[in-house]
Biopython code that builds the backbone (N, CA, C, O; Angstrom):
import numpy as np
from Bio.PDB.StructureBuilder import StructureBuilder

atoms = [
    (1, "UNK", "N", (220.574, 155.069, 88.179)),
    (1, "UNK", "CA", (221.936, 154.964, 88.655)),
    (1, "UNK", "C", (222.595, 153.749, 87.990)),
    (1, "UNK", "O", (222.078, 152.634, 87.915)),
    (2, "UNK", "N", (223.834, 154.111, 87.502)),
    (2, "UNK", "CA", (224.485, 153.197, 86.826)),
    (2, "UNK", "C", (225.684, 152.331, 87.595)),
    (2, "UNK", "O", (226.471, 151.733, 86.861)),
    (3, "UNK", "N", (225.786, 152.275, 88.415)),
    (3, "UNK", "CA", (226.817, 152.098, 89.303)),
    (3, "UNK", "C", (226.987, 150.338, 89.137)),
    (3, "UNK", "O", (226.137, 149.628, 88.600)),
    (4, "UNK", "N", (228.141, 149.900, 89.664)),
    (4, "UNK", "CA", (228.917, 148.952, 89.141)),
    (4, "UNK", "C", (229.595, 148.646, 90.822)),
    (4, "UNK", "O", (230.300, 149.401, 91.491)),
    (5, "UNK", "N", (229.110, 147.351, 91.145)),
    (5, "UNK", "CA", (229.864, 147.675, 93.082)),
    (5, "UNK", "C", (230.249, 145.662, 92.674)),
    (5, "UNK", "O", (229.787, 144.864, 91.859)),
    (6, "UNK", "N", (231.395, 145.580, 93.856)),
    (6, "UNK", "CA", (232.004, 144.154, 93.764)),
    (6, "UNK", "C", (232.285, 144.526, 95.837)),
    (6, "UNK", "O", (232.306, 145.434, 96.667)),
    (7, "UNK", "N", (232.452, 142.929, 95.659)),
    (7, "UNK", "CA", (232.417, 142.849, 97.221)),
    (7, "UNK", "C", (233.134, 141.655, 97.151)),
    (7, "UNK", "O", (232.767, 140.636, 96.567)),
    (8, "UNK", "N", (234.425, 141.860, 97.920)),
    (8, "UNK", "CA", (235.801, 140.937, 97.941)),
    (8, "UNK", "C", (236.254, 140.432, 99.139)),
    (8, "UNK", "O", (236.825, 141.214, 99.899)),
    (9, "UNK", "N", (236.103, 139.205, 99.480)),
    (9, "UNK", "CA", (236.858, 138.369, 101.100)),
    (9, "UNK", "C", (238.094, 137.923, 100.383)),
    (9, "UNK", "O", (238.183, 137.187, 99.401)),
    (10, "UNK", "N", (238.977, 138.486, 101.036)),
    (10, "UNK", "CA", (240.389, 137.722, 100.681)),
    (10, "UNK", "C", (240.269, 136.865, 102.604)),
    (10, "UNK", "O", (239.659, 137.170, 103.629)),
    (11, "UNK", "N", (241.267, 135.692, 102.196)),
    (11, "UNK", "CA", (241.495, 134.948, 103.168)),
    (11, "UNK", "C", (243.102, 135.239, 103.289)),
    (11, "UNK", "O", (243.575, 134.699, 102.289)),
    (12, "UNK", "N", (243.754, 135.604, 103.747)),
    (12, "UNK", "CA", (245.389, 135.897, 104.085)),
    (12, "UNK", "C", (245.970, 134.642, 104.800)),
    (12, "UNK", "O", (245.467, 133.976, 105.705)),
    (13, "UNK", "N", (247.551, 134.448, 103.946)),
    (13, "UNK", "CA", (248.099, 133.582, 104.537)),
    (13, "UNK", "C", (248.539, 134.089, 106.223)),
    (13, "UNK", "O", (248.604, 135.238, 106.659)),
    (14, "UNK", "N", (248.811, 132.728, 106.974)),
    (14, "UNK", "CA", (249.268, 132.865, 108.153)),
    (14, "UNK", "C", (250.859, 133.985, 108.452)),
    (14, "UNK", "O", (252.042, 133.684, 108.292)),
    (15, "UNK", "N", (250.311, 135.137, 108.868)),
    (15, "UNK", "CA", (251.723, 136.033, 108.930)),
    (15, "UNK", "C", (251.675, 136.997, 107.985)),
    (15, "UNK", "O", (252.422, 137.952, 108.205)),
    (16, "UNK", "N", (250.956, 137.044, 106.897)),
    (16, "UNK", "CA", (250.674, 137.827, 106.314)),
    (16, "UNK", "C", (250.241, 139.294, 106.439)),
    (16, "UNK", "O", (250.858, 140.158, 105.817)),
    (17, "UNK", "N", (249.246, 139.586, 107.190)),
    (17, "UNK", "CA", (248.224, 140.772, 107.278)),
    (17, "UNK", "C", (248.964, 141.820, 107.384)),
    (17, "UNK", "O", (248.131, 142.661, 107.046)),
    (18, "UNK", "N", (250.374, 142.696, 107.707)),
    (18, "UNK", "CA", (251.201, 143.270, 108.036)),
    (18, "UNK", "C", (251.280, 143.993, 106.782)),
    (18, "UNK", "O", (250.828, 145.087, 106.445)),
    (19, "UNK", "N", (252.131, 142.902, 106.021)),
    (19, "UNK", "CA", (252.520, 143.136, 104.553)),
    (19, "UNK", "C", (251.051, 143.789, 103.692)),
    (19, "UNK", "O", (251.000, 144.990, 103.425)),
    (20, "UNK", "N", (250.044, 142.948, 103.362)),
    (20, "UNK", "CA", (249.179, 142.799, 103.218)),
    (20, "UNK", "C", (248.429, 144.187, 102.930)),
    (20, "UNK", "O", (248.023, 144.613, 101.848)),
    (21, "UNK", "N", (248.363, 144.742, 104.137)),
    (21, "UNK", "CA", (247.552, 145.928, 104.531)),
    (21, "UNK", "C", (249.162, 147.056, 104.029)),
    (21, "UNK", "O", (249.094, 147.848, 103.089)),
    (22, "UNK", "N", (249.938, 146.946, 104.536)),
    (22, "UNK", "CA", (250.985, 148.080, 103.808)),
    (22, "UNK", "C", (250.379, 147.984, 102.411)),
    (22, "UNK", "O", (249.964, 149.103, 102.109)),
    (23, "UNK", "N", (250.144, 147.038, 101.367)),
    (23, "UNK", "CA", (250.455, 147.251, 100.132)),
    (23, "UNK", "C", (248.892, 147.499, 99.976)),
    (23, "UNK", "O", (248.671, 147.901, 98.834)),
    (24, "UNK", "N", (247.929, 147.414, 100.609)),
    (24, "UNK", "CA", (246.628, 147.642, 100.204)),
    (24, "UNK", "C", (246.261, 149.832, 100.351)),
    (24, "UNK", "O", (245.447, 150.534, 99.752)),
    (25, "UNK", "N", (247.645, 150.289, 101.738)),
    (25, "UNK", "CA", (247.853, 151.142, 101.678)),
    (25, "UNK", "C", (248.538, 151.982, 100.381)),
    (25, "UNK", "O", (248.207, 153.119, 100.045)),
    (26, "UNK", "N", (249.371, 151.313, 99.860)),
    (26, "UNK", "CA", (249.981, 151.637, 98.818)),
    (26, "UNK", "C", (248.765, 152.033, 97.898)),
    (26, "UNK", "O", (248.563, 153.115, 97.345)),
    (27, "UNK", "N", (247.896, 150.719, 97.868)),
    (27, "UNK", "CA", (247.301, 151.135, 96.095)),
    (27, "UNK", "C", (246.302, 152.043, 96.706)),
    (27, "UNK", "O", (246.564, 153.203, 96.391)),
    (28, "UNK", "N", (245.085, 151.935, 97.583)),
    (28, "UNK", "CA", (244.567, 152.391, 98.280)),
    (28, "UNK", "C", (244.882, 154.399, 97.821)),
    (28, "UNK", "O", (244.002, 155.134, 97.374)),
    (29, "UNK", "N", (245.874, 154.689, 98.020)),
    (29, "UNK", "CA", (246.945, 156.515, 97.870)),
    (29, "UNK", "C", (246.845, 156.305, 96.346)),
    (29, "UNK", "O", (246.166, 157.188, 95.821)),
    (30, "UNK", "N", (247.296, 155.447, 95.545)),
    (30, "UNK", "CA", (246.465, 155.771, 94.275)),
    (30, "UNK", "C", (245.558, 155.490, 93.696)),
    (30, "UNK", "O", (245.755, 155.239, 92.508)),
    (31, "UNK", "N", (244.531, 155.416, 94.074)),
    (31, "UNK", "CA", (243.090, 155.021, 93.694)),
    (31, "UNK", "C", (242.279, 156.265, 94.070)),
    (31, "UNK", "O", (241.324, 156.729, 93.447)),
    (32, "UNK", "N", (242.856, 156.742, 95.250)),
    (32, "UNK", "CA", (242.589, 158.353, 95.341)),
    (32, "UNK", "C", (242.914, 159.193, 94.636)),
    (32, "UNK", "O", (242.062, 160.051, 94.406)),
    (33, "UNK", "N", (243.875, 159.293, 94.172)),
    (33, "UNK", "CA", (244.571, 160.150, 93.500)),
    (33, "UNK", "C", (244.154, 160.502, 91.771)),
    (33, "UNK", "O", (243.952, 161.499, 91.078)),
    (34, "UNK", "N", (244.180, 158.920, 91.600)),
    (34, "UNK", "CA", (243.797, 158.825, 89.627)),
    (34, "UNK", "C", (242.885, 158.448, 89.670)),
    (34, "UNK", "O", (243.096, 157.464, 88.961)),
    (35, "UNK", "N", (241.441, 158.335, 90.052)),
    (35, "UNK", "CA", (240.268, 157.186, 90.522)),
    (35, "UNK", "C", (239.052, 158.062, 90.477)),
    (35, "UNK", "O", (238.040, 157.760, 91.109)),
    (36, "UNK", "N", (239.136, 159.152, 89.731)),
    (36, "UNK", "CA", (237.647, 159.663, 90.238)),
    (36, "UNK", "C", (236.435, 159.074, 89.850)),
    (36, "UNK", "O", (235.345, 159.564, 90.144)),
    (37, "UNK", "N", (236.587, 157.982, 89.164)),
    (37, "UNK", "CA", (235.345, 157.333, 89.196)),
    (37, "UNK", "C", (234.786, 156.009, 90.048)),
    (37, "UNK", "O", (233.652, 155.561, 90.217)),
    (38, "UNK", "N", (236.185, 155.566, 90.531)),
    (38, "UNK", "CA", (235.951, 155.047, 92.093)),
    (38, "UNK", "C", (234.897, 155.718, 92.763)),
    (38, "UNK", "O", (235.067, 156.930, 92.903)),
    (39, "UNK", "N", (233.894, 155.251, 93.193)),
    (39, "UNK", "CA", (232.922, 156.181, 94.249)),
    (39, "UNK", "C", (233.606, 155.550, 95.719)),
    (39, "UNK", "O", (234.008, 156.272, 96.632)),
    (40, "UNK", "N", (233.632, 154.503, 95.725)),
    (40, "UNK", "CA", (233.535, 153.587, 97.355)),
    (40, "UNK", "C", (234.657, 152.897, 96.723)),
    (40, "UNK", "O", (234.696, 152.588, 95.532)),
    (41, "UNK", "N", (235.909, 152.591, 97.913)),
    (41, "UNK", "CA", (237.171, 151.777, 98.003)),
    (41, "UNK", "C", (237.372, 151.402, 99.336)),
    (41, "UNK", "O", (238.204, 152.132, 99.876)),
    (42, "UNK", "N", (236.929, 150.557, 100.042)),
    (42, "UNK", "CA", (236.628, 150.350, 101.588)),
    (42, "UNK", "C", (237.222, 149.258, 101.658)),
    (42, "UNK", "O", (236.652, 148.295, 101.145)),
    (43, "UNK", "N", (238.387, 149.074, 102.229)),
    (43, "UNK", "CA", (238.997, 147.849, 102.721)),
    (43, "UNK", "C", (238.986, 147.450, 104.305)),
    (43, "UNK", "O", (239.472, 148.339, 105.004)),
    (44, "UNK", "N", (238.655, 146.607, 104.827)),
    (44, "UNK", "CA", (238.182, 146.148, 105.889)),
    (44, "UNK", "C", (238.842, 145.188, 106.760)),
    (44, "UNK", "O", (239.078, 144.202, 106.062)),
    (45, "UNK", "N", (239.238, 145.007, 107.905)),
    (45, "UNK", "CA", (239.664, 143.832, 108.865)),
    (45, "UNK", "C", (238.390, 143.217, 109.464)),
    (45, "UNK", "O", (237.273, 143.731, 109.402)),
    (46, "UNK", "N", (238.600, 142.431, 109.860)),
    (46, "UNK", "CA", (236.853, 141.774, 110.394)),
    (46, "UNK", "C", (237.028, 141.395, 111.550)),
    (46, "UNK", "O", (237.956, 140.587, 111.580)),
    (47, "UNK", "N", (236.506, 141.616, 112.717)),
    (47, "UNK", "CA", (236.833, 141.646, 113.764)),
    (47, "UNK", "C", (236.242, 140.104, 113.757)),
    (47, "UNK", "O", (235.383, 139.597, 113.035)),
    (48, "UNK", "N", (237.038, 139.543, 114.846)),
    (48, "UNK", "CA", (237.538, 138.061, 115.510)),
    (48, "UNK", "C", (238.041, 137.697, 114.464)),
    (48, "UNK", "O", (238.628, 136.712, 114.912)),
    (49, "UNK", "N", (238.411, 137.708, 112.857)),
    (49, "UNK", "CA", (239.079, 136.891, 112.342)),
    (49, "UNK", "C", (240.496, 137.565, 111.357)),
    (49, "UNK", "O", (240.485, 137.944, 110.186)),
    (50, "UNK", "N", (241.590, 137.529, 112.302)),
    (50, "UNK", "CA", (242.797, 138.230, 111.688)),
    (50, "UNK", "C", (242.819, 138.167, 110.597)),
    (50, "UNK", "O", (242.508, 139.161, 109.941)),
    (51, "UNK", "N", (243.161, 137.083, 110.030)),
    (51, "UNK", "CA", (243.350, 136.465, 108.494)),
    (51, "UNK", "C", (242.222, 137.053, 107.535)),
    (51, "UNK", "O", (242.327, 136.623, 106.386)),
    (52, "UNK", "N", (241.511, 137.651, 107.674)),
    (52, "UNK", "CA", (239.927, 138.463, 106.560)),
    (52, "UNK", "C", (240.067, 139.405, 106.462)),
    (52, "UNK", "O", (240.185, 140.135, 107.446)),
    (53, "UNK", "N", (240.125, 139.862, 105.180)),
    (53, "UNK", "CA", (239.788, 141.292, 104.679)),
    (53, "UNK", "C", (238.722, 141.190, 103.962)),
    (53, "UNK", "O", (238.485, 140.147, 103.353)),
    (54, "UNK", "N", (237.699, 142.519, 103.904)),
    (54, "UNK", "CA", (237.074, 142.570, 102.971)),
    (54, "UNK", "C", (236.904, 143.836, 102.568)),
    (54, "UNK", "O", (236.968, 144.812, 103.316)),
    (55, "UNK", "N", (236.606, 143.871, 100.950)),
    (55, "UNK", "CA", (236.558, 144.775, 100.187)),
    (55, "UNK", "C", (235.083, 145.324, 100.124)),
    (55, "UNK", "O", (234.285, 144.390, 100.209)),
    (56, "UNK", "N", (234.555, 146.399, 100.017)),
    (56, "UNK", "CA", (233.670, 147.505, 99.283)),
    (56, "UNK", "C", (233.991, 148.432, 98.423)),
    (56, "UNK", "O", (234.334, 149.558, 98.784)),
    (57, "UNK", "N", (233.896, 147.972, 96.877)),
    (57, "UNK", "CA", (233.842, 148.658, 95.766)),
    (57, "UNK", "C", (232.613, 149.221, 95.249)),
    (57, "UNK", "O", (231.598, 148.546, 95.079)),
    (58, "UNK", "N", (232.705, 150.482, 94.994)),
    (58, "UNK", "CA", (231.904, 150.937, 94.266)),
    (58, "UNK", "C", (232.320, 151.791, 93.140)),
    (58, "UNK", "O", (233.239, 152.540, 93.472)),
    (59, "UNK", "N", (231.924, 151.928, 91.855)),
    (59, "UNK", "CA", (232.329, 152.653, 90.374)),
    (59, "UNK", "C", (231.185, 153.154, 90.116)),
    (59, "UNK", "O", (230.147, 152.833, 90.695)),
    (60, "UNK", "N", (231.285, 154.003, 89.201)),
    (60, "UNK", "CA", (230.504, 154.975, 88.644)),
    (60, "UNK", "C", (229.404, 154.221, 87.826)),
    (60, "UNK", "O", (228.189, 154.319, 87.998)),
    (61, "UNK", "N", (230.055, 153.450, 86.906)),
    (61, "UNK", "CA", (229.330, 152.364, 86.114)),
    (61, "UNK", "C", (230.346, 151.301, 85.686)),
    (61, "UNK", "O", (231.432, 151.530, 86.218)),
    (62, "UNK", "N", (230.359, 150.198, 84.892)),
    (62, "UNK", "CA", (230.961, 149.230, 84.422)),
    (62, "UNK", "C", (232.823, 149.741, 83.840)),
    (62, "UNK", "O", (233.898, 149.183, 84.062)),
    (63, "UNK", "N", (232.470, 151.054, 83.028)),
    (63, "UNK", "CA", (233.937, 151.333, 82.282)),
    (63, "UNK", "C", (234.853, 152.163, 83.681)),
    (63, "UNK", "O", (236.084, 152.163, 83.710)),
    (64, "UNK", "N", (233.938, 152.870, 84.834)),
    (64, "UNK", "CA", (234.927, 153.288, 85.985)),
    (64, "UNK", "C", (235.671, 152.035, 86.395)),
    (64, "UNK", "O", (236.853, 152.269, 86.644)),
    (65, "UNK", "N", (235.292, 150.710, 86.542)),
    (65, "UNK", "CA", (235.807, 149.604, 86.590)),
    (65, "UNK", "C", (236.509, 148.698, 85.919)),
    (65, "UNK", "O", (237.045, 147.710, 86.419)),
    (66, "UNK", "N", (236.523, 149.070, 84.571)),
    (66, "UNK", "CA", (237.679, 148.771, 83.524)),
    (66, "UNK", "C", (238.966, 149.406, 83.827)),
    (66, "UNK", "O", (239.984, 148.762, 84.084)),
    (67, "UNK", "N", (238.867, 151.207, 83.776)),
    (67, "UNK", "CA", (239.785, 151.661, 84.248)),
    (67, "UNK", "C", (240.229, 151.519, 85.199)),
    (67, "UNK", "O", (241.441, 151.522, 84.985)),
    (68, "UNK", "N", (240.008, 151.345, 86.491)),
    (68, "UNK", "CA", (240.636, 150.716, 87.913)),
    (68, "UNK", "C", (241.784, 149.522, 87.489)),
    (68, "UNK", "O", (242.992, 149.363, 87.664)),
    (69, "UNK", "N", (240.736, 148.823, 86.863)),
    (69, "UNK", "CA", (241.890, 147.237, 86.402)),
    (69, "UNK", "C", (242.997, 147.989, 85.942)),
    (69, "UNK", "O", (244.034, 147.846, 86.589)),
    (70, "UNK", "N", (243.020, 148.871, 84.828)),
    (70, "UNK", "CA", (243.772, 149.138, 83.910)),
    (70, "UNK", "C", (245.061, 149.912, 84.534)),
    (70, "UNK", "O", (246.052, 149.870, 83.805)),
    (71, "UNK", "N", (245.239, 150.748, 86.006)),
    (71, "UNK", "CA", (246.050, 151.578, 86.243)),
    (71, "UNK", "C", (247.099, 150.666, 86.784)),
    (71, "UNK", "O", (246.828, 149.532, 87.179)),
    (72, "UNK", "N", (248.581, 151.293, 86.801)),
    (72, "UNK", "CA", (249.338, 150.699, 87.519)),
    (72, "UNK", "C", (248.959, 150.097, 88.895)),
    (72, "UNK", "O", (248.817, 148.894, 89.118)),
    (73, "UNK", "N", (248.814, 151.139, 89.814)),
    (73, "UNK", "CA", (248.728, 150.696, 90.865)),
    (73, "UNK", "C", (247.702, 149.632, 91.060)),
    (73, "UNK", "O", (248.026, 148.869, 91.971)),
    (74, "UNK", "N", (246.415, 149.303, 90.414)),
    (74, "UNK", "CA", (245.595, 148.284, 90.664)),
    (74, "UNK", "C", (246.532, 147.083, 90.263)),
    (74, "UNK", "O", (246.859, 146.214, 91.072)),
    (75, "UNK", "N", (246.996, 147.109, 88.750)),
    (75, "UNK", "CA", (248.035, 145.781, 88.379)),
    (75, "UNK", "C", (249.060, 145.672, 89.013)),
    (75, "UNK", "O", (249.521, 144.553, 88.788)),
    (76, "UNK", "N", (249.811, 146.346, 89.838)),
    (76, "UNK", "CA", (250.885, 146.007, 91.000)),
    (76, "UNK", "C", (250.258, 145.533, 92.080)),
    (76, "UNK", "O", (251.048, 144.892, 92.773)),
    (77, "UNK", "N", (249.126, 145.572, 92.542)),
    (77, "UNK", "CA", (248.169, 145.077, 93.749)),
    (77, "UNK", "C", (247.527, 143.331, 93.191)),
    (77, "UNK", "O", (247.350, 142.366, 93.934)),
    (78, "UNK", "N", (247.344, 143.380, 92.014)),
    (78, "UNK", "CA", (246.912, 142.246, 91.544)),
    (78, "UNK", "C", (248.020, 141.221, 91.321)),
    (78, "UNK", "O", (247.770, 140.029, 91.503)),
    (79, "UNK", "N", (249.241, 141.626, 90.933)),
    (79, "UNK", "CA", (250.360, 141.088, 91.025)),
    (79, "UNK", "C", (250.802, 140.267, 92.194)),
    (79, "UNK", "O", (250.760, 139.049, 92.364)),
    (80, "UNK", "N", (251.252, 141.270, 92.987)),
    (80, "UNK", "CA", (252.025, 141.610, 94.293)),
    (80, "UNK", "C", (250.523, 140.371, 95.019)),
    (80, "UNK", "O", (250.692, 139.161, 94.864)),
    (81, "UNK", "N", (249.484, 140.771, 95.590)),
    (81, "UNK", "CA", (248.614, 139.736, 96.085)),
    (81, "UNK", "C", (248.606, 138.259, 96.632)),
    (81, "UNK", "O", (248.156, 137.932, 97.731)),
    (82, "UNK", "N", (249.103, 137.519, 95.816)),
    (82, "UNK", "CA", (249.365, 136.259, 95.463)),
    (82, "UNK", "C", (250.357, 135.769, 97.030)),
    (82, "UNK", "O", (250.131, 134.895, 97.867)),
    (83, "UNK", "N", (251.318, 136.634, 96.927)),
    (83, "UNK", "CA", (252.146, 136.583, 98.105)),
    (83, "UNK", "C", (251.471, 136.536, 99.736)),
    (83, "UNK", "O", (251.921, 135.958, 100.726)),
    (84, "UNK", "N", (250.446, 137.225, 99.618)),
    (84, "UNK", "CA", (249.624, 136.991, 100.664)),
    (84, "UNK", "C", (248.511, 136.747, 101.052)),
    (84, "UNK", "O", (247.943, 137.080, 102.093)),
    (85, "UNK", "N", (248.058, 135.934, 99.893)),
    (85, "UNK", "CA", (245.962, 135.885, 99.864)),
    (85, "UNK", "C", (246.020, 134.543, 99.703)),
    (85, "UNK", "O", (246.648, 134.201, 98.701)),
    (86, "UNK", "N", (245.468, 133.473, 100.512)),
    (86, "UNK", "CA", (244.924, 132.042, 100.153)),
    (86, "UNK", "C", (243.800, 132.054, 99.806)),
    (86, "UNK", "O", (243.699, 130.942, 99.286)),
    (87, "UNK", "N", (242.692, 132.605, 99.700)),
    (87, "UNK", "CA", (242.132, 132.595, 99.052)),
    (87, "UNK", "C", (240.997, 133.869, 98.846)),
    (87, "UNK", "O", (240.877, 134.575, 99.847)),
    (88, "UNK", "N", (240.341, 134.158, 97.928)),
    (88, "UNK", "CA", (239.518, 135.003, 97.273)),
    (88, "UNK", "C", (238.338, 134.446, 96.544)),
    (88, "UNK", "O", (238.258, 133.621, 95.633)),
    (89, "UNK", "N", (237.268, 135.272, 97.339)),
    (89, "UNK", "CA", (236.244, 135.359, 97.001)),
    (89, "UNK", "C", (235.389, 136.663, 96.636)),
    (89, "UNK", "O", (235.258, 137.596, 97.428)),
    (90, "UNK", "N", (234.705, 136.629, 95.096)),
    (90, "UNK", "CA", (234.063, 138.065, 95.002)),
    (90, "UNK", "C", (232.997, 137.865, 94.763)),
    (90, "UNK", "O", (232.590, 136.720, 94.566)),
    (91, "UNK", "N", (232.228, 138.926, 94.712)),
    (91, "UNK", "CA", (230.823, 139.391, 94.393)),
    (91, "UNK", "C", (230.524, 140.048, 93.229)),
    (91, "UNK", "O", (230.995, 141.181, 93.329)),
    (92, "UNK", "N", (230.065, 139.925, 92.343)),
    (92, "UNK", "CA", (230.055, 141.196, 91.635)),
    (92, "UNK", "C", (228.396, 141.729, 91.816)),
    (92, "UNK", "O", (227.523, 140.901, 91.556)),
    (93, "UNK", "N", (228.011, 143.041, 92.239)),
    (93, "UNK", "CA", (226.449, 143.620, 92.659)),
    (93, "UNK", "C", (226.290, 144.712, 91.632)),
    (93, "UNK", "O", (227.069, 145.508, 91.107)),
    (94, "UNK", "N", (225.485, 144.557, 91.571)),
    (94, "UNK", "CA", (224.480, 145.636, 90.279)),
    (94, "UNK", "C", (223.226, 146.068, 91.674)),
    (94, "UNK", "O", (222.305, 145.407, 92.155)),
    (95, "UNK", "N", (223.876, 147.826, 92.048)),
    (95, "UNK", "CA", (223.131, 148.331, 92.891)),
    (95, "UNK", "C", (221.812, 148.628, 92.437)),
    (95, "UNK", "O", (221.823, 149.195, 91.345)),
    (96, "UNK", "N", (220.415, 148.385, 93.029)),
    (96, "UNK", "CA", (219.404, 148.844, 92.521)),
    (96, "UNK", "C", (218.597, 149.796, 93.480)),
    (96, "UNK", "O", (217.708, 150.485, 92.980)),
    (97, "UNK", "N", (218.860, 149.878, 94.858)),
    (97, "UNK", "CA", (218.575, 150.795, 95.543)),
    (97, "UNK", "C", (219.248, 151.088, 96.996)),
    (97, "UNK", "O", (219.862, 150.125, 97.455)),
    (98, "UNK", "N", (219.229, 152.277, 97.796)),
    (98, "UNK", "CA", (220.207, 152.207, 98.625)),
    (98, "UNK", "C", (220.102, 153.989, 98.685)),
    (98, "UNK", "O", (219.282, 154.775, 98.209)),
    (99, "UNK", "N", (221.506, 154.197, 99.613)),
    (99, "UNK", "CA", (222.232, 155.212, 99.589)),
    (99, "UNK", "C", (223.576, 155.360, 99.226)),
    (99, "UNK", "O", (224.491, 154.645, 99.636)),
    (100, "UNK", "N", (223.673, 156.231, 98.507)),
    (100, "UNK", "CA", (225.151, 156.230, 98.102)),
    (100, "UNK", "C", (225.876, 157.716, 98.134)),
    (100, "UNK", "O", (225.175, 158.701, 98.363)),
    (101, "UNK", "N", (227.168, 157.844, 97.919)),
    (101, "UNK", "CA", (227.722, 158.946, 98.004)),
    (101, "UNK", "C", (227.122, 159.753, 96.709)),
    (101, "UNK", "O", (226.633, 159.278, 95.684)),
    (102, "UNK", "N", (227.326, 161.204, 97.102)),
    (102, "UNK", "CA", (226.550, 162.190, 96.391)),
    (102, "UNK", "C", (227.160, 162.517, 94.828)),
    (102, "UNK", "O", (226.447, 163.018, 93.959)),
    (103, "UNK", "N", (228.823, 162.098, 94.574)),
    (103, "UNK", "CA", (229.223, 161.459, 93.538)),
    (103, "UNK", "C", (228.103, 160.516, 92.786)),
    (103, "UNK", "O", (227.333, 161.237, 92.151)),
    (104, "UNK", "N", (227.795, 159.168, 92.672)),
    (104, "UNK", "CA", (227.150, 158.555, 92.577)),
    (104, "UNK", "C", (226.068, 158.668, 91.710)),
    (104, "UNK", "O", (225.917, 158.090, 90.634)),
    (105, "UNK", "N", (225.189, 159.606, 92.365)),
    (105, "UNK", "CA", (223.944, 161.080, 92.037)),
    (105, "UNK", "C", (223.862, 161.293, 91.068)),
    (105, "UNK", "O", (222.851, 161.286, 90.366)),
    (106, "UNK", "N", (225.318, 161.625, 90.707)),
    (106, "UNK", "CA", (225.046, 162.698, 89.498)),
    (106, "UNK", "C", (225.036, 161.877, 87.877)),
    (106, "UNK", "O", (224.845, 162.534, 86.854)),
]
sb = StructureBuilder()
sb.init_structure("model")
sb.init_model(0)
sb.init_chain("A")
sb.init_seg("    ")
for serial, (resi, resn, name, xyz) in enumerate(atoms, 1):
    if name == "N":
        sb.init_residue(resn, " ", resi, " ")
    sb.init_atom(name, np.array(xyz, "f"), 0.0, 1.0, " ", f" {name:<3s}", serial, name[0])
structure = sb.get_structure()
């Protein structure tokens, strides 16, 4: 399995999360849409702490994740961001065993 996974804590400014989550909805509708090599796009609230999101990415391999960067809607999300994230933290994971969606598999 070639798969390519990142794991993202954004910290949101105070007042933020509203906005935030609308525009994560936004890209979120196209990542479905143009993304079939997206396997996993899991955006998250964390319970007791308003201000946290976190991300679960998963790609097919390394270039499903080039292309993600590359579409509009990811670069309007990377843009747009700034306005409401104090800070960011990622992961980048190289899956070596597990379960994964049946995409994934093949």
């Amino acid at each position: 399995m070639a798969t390519y996974g990142l794991f993202v804590r954004f910290t949101l400014r105070d007042g933020a999360a509203e906005a935030f989550d609308a525009l994560m909805q936004e890209t979120t509708a196209g990542i479905r849409a143009h993304e079939p090599g997206t396997l996993v796009y899991a955006c998250h609230q964390v319970e007791g702490a308003p201000n946290e999101r976190i991300f679960f990415e998963l790609y097919a391999d390394r270039a499903a994740f080039e292309e993600h960067e590359r579409q509009p809607h990811t670069r309007h999300f990377l843009t747009e961001r700034s306005k409401y994230v104090e800070k960011t933290e990622v992961d980048r994971l190289h899956p070596y065993a597990g379960k994964y969606p049946a995409e994934a598999e093949k």
